[in-house]
N, C-alpha and C positions, 0 to 999 in steps of 0.2 A: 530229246525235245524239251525246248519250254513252254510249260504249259502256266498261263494266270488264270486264275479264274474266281469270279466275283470278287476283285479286288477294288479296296477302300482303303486308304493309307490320307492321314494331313500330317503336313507340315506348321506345327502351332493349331492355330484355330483354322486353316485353311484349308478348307477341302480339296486336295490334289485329282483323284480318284475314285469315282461311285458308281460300283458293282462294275466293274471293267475287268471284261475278258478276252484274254489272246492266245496261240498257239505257236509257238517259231520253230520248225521243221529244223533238224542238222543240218548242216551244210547251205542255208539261207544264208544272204547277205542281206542285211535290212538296214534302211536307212529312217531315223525317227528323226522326224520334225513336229514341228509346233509351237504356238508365240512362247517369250519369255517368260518364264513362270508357271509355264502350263503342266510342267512335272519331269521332264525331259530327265533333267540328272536326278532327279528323285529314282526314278526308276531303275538308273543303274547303279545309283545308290542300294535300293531294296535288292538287287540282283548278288549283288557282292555281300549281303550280309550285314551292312552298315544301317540299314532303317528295318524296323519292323511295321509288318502291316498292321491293320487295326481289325481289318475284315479279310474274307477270302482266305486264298491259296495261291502259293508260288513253288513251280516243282522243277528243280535242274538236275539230270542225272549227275550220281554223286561220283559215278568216276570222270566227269567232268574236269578240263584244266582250265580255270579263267585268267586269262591275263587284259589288262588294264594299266593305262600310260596314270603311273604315282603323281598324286599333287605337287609332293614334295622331293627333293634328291634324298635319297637315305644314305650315300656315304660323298662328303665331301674330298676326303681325304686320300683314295684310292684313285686311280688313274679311270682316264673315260672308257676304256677299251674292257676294263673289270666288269666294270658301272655296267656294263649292256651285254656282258655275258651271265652277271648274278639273272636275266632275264630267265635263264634256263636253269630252273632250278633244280628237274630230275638230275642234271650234272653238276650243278654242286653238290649236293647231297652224296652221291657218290665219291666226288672230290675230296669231301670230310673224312667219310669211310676210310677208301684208300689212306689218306694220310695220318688214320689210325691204325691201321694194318702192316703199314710201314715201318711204324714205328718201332707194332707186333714182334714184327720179323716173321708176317705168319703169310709167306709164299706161295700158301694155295688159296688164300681168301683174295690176296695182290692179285691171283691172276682171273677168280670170277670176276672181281670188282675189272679189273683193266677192258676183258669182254662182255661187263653191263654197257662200259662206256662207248668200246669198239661198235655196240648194237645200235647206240642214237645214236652214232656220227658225232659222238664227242668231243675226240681228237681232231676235228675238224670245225670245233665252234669259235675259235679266234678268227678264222677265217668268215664262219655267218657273221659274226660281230662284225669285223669290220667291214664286209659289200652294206651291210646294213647302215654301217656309218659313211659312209661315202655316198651311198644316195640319199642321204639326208645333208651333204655339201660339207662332210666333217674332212681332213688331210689325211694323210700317212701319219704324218707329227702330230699331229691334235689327238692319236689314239693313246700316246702315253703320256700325253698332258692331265695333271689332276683335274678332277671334275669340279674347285673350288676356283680354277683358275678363265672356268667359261660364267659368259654374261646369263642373266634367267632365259632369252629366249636361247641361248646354244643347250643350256643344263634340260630345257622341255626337249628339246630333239633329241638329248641324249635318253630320256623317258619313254619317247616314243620307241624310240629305239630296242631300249630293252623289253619294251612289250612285245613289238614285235619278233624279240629272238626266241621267246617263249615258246613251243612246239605246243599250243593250245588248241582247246576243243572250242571255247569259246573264247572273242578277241573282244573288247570295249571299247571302242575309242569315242574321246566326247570333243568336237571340234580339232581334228589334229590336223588341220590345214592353217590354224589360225597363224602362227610362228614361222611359216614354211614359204620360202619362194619360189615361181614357178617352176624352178627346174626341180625342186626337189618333191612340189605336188604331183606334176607328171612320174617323176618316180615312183611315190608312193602309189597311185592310181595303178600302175600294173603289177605292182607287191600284192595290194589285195586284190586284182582278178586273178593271182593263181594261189591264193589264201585260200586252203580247204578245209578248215572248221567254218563253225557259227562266227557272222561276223554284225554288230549291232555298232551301226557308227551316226553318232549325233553330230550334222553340217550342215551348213547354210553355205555348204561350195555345190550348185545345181549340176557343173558338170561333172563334179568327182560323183554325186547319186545316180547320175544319169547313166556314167560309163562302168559304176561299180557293185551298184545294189542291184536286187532280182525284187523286191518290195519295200513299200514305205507304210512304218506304221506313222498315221499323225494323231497327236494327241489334241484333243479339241473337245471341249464341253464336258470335258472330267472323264473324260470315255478315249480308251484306244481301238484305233479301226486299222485294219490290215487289207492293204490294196496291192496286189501283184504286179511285175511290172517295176519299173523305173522312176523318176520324177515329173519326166513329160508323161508320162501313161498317168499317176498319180493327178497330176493339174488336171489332165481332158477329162478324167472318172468324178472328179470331185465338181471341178465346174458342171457337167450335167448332171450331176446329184443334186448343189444346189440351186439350178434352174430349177429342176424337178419339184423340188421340196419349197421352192417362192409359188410358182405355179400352185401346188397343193395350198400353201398358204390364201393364197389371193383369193381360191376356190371357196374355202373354208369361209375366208371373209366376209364372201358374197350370202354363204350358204346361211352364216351366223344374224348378217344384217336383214337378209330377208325374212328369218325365225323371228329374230324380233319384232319386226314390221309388224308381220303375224298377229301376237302375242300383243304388243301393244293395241289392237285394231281390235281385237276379237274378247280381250280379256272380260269384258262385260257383258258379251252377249250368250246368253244362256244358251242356245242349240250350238254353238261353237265351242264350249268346255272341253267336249273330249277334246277335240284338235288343239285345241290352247295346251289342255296337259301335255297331250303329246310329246309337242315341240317343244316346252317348257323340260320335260323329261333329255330330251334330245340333248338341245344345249348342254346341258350337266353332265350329258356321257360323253359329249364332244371331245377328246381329245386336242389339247392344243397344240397347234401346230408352229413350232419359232420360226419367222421368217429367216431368210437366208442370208447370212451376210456375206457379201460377197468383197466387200470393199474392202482393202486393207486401210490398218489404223495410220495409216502416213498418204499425207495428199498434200506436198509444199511445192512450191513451185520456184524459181530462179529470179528474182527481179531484171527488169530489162535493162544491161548499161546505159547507164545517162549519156557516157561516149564511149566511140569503140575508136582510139586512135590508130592509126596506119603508116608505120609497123609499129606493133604493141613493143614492143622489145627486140633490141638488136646485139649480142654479143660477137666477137671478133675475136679470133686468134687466144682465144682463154687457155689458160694453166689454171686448173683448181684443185685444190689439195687444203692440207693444214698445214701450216708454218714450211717448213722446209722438206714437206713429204708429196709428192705432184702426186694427183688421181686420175686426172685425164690433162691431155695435151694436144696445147694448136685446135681447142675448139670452139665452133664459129656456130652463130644463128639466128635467125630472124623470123619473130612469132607476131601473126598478125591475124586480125577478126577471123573466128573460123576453123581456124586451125586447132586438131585433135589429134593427141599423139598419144602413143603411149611408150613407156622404157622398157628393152627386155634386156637380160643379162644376167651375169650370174648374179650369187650372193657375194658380195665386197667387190663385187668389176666398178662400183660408182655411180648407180642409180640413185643414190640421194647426195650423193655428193654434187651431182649435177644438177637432181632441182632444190639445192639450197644456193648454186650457182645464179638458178634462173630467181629465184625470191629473192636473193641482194646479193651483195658481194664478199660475203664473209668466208667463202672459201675461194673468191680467186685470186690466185697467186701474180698475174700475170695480164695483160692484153686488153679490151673493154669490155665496158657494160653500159648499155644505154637506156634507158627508159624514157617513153614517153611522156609530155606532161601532164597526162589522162590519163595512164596508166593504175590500175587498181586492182592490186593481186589479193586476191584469198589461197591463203598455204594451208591446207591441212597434214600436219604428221603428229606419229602416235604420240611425241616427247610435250605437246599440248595439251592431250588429254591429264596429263599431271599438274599443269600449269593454270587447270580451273581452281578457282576461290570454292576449298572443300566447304569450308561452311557456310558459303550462299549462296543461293536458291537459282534455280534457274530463273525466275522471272529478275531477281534482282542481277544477274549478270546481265540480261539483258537492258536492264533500264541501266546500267552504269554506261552501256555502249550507245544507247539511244534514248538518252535524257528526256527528249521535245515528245518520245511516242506518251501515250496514252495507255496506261497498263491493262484495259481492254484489249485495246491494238494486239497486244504482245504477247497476251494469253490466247488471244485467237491463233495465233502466230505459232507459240509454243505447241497448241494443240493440234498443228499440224503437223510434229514432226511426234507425237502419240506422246507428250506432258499435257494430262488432262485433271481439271478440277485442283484438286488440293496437292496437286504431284510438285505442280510449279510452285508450291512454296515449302517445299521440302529441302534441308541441305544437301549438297549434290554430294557430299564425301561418301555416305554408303549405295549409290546410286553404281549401279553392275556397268563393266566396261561399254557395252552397249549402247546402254543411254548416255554415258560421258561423250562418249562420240557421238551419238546422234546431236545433244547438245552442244558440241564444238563444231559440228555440220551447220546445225540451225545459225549460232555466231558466227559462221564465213559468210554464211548467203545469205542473212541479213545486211552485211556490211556492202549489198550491190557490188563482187567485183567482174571487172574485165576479163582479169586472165585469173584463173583457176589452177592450181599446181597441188594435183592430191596422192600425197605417199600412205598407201596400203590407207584408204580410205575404211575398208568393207570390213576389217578387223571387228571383232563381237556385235556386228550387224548382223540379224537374223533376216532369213529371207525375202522380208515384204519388206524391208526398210531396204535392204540390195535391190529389191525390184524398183521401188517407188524411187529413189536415188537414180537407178540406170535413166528411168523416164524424164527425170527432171534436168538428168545433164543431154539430152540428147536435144532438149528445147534450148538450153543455153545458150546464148547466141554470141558470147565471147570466145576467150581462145581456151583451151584443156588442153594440162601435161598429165597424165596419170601415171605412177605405179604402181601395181596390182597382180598378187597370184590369182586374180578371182577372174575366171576368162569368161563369164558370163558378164565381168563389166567391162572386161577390155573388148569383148566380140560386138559389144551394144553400143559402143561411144566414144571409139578411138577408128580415126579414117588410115591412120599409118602407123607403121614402127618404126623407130629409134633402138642399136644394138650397142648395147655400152659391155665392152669387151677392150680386154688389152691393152686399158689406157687409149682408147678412142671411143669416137664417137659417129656410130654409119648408120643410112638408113636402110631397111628390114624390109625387102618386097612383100615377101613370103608372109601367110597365116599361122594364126598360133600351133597347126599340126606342124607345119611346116619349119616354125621354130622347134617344138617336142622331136624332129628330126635329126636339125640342126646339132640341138644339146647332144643328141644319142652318138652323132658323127663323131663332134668335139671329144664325147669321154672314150673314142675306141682311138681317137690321132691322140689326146692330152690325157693322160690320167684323170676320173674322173675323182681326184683324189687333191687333183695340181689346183690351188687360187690362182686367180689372173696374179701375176703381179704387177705391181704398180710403182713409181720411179721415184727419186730422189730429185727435188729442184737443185741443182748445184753445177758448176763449171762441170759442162761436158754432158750435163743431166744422165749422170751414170744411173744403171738400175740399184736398184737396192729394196729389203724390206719395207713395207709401208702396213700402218695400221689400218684394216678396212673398215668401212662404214658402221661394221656392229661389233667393231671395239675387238678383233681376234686379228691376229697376226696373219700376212698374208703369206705364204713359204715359198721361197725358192725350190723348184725341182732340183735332186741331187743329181751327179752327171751319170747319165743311161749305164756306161761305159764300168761304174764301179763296183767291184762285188760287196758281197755282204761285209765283210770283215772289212774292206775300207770305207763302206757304208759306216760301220758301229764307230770306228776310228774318226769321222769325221762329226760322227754325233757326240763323240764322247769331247771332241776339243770347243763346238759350240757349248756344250753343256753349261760351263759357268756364266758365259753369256747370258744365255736363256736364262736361268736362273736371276741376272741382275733386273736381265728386261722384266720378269714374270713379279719380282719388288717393287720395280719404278709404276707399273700399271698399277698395282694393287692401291698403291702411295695413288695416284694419281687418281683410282676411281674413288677413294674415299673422299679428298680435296675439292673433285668436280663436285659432288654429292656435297658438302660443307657448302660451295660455292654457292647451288642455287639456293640452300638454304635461308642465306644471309640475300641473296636477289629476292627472296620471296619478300621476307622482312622488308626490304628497302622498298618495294613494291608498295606496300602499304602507305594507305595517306597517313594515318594517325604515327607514322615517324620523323614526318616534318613538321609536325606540332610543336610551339613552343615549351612543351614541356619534358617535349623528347630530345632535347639540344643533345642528353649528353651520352644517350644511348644511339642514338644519329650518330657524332662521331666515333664512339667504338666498333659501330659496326664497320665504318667507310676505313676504318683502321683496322678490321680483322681481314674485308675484301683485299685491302692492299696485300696484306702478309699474305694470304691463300693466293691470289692470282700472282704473285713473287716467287712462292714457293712451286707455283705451277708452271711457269716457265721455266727454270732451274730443272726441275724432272724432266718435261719432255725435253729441251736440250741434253740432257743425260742417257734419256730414251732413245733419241736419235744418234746418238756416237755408239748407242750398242746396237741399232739397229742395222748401223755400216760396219762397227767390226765384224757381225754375222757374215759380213760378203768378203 
């Protein structure tokens, strides 16, 4: 059991925690919420050992296993399939041994150690490792690829990963839905319903609490409270606590103002003294009772389009991809006032390659695009959140975008998206994921647009900023494309589905169970192991490798038909291959990275200064070389991604 009790712990001069006590039975699932800052990771901070308290008591039995998804990768160098087996660490340990005993030549300690192993199902952990990686959307081939050769959000899933190989008493996880798309959140959602330790997981995903936790602790007013039950049980018990507790307030109020009346009326008059003291006494033992807040700190709302043209947007017969790599093909559409869709499919089938399709034309390859002459899109995706001016302020991004407002206007403005008082003139560079997005939120739907296209919107949004977001797109009165793991904003604000598969594009009768089906069918007919693959623009539009949306190779299945030995024989002749292509990326992502570097630079006004002529043209002379040199690789990229076939 974990038991706290009258715990106090800050963080600097801040009071996280005062005189806060809780109990967590074994075998609980508990889901902790509470706004930003309220102690949430402190806590599992304190739990692992990393913070000390200042007060109280924190007690975890000590034959206790904790595991917890690592900030950081601890070996880059080692293959991904390693990476998520060092998870279990009673086998390696063992692993060591043996491989000292071997060395030994001491053949009766080889053989306890071989049946410590045989005990945990040891010899069967390559195997957990990899069901564990494949429902997190990793390949066959992606499990002896080094783990320096995946992007940061494939490296966090391989963390998660290895947490979950752990055979632990106790399980941590702090937002592990954030990096994850639907298909692989529905997977994880039935991993922990047959998870049978302690499991303490911090989300602002309503239906993973809903369908996985047994209690939620929320942390609020420096005090943790433990409510039984799920997250809808959690809202209905809180909501009538604080009706209850306004009520008492209001009571209190009444009872306070009338004492006074009293007291003021009576203070002079001598046969009234006692009663005067009385109630004088009263007041002072009065307990105060804090009204209730009920409201959340977000209340913005959508401006109404100035015009809604008819059709917003009309695509035909599209090819989109990157240069010479098709993602989808022959697809056609027409988005007009009204219309709410949302994307489902796998991870790399072309859900954002499709709404970068619909925002402009930069990936199609092929057929049209028409926009209307009223047309006014806001794009939200997460590669923007980077693209904020770290060192100015959210009120001053705002006035750069809306010169004519009124910086009243605008802090009113800000303050509805929870930048209150002195917040708005802070640089936004150490401002938490959260608030960058809600800030690049607040600059789309300032900018009044028509059509609306938001990829994984709800990313380090905590629950009331998800909630107050669902409410505000549901008034919108333009067109919405969304994609999103979060099915509480696709169930709230999306009328249809869109199934990006296969290099197509169909629409999805069926509900989001009804997809979670779907996926289950798909992985028992396709490996659920197999990426879609995706096609090559060229005479005859042969299949071939194509790079997916989050920068990982998409792989061809090997033929059914082949055994293992022509299997390794087949890996072994791509091998130098891979190896060229696994160069040209590396080359490539460091270039891309140089790339926007020098866009950043150029972005700035103070480089078309007259005094900047001559730092002006070195830069539009370094752009040259880097985007020269980038086309030369992926050309390069591309002839090893056809010899692969």
């Amino acid at each position: 059991m974990i038991r706290i009790n009258s715990l106090s712990i800050r963080r600097g001069p801040r009071l996280l925690f005062d005189e806060s006590t809780l109990s967590i039975h074994p075998g609980q699932k508990v889901g902790i919420t509470g706004g930003n800052g309220t102690g949430k990771s402190s806590l599992f901070a304190l739990i692992m050992g990393e913070m000390h308290l200042d007060e109280g008591e924190l007690s975890i039995p000590d034959s206790w296993v904790i595991s917890h998804v690592a900030q950081e990768v601890s070996s880059l160098e080692c293959s991904a399939i390693d990476l998520v087996m060092d998870g279990d660490r009673e086998l390696r340990k063992l692993e060591q041994r043996l491989a000292v005993a071997i060395e030994s030549e001491d053949g009766l300690l080889q053989g306890e150690i071989y049946a410590d192993i045989e005990s945990i199902d040891g010899f069967n952990a390559r195997n957990r490792a990899a069901r564990l990686m494949q429902g997190l959307g990793f390949s066959v081939e992606q499990e002896d690829s080094l783990v320096e050769s995946f992007s940061g959000g494939w490296r966090v899933r391989l963390n998660l990963a290895q947490a979950l190989m752990a055979r632990s008493d106790l399980l941590l996880l702090d937002e592990p839905t954030n990096h994850l798309d639907l298909d692989a959140v529905f997977w994880l959602e039935e991993w922990l319903k047959q998870y049978r330790g302690t499991l303490l997981v911090i989300s602002h995903d309503r239906d993973l609490l809903d369908r996985v936790v047994d209690g939620i602790v929320n942390i609020e007013h420096k005090k943790m409270e433990l409510t039984s039950g799920n997250y809808s049980s959690f809202e209905r018990v809180r909501i009538e606590k604080l009706s209850q507790q306004q009520s008492a307030f209001e009571r209190q109020q009444r009872e306070q103002e009338h004492m006074h009346k009293f007291v003021s009326r009576f203070r002079a008059t001598a046969s009234k003294a006692k009663q005067v003291q009385s109630r004088v006494k009263a007041l002072e033992k009065m307990e105060a009772i804090a009204p209730a807040h009920v409201d959340s700190p977000f209340n913005f709302h959508f401006f109404e389009p100035k015009k809604l043209p008819h059709p917003m947007l009309t695509i035909e017969h599209a090819d989109a991809g990157y240069g010479d790599l098709l993602v989808l093909e022959d697809y056609s559409i027409t988005l007009n006032p009204g219309d709410r869709m949302a994307l489902l499919g796998r991870n790399g089938a072309g859900k954002s390659t499709l709404m970068k399709l619909m925002a402009s034309s930069s990936t199609m390859l092929s057929g049209s695009r028409n926009e209307a002459k009223d047309l006014k899109i806001g794009y939200f995706a997460q590669h923007q959140l980077e693209l904020l001016d770290m060192d100015a302020t959210p009120l001053l991004h705002l006035q750069r975008q809306h010169p004519d407002a009124t910086e009243q206007q605008l802090r009113t403005y800000l303050g509805s998206f929870g930048f209150q008082k002195d917040r708005v003139l802070e640089p936004v560079g150490p401002f938490s994921g959260g608030e960058k997005a809600r800030l690049v939120l607040a600059l789309i739907i300032r900018q009044n647009p028509n059509l609306l296209l938001l990829d994984e919107p709800t990313n380090h949004l905590d629950l009331e900023m998800r909630h107050a977001l669902v409410m505000a797109l549901q008034e919108f009165e333009g067109a919405l494309v969304v994609v999103s793991h979060d099915r509480y904003l696709l169930e709230g604000v999306a009328d249809s589905f869109l199934l990006v598969a296969g290099g197509t594009v169909t629409p999805f009768s069926g509900d989001l169970d009804e997809y979670a089906a779907w996926l289950r069918s798909e992985s028992k007919r396709i490996k659920p192991n197999s990426k879609n693959e995706t096609k090559t623009k060229s005479k005859g539009k042969s299949k071939s490798k194509a790079k997916s949306d989050d920068g990982n190779i998409g792989s061809k299945k090997l033929k059914p038909d082949l055994n293992k030995k022509e299997r390794a024989e087949e890996r072994k002749k791509l091998a130098p291959v891979r190896k060229k292509i696994k160069s040209c990326e590396q080359k490539i992502e460091k270039l891309e990275v140089k790339s926007c570097d020098i866009e950043d630079l150029l972005s700035s006004a103070e480089i078309y200064e007259e005094s900047s002529k001559v730092e002006l043209k070195e830069l539009l002379q370094q752009k040259n070389m880097v985007d020269t040199e980038l086309k030369q690789l992926e050309e390069a990229l591309l002839e090893y991604y056809e010899l692969t076939e």
